[in-house]
C-alpha positions, 0 to 999 in steps of 0.5 A, spaced: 500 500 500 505 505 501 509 502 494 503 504 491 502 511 494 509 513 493 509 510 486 503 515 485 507 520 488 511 520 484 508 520 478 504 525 480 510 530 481 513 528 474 506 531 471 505 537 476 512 538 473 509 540 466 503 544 469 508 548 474 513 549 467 507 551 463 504 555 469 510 558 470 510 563 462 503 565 465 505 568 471 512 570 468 508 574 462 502 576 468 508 580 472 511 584 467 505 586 463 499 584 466 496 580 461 493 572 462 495 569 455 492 563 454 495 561 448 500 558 453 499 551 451 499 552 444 506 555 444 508 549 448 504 544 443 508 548 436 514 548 440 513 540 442 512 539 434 519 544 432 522 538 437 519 532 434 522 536 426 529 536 429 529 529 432 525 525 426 526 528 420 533 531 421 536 526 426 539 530 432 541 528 438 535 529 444 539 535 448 540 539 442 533 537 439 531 541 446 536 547 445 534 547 438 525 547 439 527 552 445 530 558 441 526 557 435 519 558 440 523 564 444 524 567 437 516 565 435 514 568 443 518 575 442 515 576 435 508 574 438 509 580 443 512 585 438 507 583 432 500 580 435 501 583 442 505 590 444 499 594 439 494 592 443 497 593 450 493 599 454 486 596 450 481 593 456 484 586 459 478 582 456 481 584 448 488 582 450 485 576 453 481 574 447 487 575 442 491 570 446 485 566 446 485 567 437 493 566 437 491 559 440 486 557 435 491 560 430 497 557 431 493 550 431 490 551 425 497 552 422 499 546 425 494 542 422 496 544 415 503 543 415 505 537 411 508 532 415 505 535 421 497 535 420 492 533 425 495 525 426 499 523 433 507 522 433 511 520 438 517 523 440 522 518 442 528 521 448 533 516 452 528 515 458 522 512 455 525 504 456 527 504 462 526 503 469 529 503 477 527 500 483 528 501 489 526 496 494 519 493 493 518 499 489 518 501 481 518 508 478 519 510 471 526 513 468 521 517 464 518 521 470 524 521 474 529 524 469 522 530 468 523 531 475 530 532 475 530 536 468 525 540 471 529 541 477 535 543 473 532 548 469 529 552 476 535 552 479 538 556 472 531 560 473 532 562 479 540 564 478 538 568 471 533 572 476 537 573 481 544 574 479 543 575 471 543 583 469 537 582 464 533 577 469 534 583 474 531 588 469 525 583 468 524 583 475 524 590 475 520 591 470 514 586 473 514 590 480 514 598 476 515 598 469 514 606 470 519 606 475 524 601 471 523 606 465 525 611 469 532 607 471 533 607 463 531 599 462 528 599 457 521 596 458 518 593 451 524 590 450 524 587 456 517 585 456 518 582 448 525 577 452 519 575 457 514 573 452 520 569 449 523 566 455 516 564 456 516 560 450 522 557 451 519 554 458 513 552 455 517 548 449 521 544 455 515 542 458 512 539 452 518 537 450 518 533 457 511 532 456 511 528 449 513 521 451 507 521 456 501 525 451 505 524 444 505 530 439 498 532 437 496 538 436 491 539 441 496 538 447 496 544 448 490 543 451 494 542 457 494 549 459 486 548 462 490 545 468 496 549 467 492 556 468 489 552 476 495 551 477 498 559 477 492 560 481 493 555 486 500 558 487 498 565 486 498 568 480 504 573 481 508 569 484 513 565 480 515 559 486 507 559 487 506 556 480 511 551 482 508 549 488 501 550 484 503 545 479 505 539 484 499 539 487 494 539 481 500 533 479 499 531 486 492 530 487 489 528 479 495 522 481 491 521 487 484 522 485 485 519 479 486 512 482 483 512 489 476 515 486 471 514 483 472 514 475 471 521 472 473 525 478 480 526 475 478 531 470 476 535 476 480 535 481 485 541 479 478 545 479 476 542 485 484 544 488 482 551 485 475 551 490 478 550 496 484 553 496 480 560 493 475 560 499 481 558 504 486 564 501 483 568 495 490 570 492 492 564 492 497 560 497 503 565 495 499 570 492 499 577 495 493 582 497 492 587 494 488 592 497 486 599 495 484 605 500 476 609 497 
C-alpha cells in the first residue's frame, strides 16, 4: 500500500512538473505586463512539434533537439509580443485576453496544415522512455524521474538568471514598476518582448518533457486548462507559487485519479482551485492587494 502511494507520488510530481513549467510563462508574462495569455499551451504544443522536426526528420541528438525547439519558440514568443501583442497593450484586459485566446486557435490551425505535421499523433522518442529503477519493493519510471530532475535543473538556472543575471534583474524590475524601471533607463518593451520569449522557451521544455507521456498532437496544448489552476493555486504573481501550484494539481489528479471514483480526475485541479480560493483568495503565495476609497 505505501509502494503504491509513493509510486503515485511520484508520478504525480513528474506531471505537476509540466503544469508548474507551463504555469510558470503565465505568471512570468502576468508580472511584467499584466496580461493572462492563454495561448500558453499552444506555444508549448508548436514548440513540442519544432522538437519532434529536429529529432525525426533531421536526426539530432535529444539535448540539442531541446536547445534547438527552445530558441526557435523564444524567437516565435518575442515576435508574438512585438507583432500580435505590444499594439494592443493599454486596450481593456478582456481584448488582450481574447487575442491570446485567437493566437491559440491560430497557431493550431497552422499546425494542422503543415505537411508532415497535420492533425495525426507522433511520438517523440528521448533516452528515458525504456527504462526503469527500483528501489526496494518499489518501481518508478526513468521517464518521470529524469522530468523531475530536468525540471529541477532548469529552476535552479531560473532562479540564478533572476537573481544574479543583469537582464533577469531588469525583468524583475520591470514586473514590480515598469514606470519606475523606465525611469532607471531599462528599457521596458524590450524587456517585456525577452519575457514573452523566455516564456516560450519554458513552455517548449515542458512539452518537450511532456511528449513521451501525451505524444505530439496538436491539441496538447490543451494542457494549459490545468496549467492556468495551477498559477492560481500558487498565486498568480508569484513565480515559486506556480511551482508549488503545479505539484499539487500533479499531486492530487495522481491521487484522485486512482483512489476515486472514475471521472473525478478531470476535476480535481478545479476542485484544488475551490478550496484553496475560499481558504486564501490570492492564492497560497499570492499577495493582497488592497486599495484605500
Amino acid at each position: 500500500m505505501l509502494n503504491q502511494l509513493l509510486q503515485l507520488t511520484v508520478a504525480g510530481v513528474a506531471q505537476g512538473c509540466v503544469y508548474a513549467l507551463v504555469a510558470l510563462g503565465f505568471v512570468l508574462i502576468y508580472k511584467a505586463t499584466e496580461t493572462v495569455n492563454f495561448a500558453q499551451g499552444d506555444l508549448m504544443m508548436l514548440g513540442a512539434f519544432f522538437a519532434l522536426t529536429a529529432s525525426v526528420t533531421l536526426g539530432w541528438p535529444y539535448w540539442l533537439t531541446i536547445l534547438f525547439a527552445v530558441a526557435v519558440m523564444a524567437v516565435v514568443g518575442m515576435l508574438l509580443e512585438k507583432i500580435v501583442l505590444r499594439p494592443v497593450l493599454g486596450q481593456p484586459a478582456f481584448t488582450v485576453v481574447m487575442i491570446t485566446i485567437g493566437v491559440g486557435y491560430v497557431l493550431r490551425g497552422v499546425v494542422t496544415m503543415i505537411p508532415g505535421w497535420g492533425s495525426d499523433t507522433y511520438t517523440l522518442p528521448t533516452p528515458f522512455s525504456e527504462g526503469v529503477v527500483k528501489v526496494g519493493g518499489i518501481i518508478f519510471a526513468v521517464q518521470q524521474l529524469a522530468v523531475i530532475g530536468m525540471t529541477t535543473a532548469l529552476c535552479l538556472v531560473l532562479y540564478v538568471f533572476f537573481r544574479y543575471a543583469k537582464l533577469g534583474v531588469a525583468m524583475q524590475a520591470t514586473s514590480q514598476n515598469q514606470l519606475a524601471a523606465a525611469y532607471m533607463g531599462i528599457p521596458v518593451r524590450r524587456v517585456n518582448m525577452l519575457v514573452w520569449g523566455l516564456s516560450a522557451g519554458v513552455a517548449t521544455f515542458a512539452g518537450i518533457l511532456l511528449a513521451p507521456v501525451t505524444f505530439v498532437h496538436s491539441n496538447m496544448g490543451f494542457i494549459g486548462l490545468k496549467a492556468f489552476p495551477a498559477a492560481v493555486v500558487g498565486g498568480f504573481g508569484s513565480v515559486p507559487g506556480a511551482i508549488v501550484g503545479g505539484l499539487i494539481i500533479g499531486i492530487v489528479e495522481a491521487l484522485s485519479g486512482f483512489y476515486l471514483p472514475e471521472g473525478f480526475k478531470d476535476v480535481a485541479a478545479y476542485v484544488v482551485v475551490l478550496v484553496v480560493l475560499l481558504i486564501k483568495p490570492s492564492g497560497i503565495f499570492g499577495e493582497t492587494a488592497r486599495k484605500k476609497v
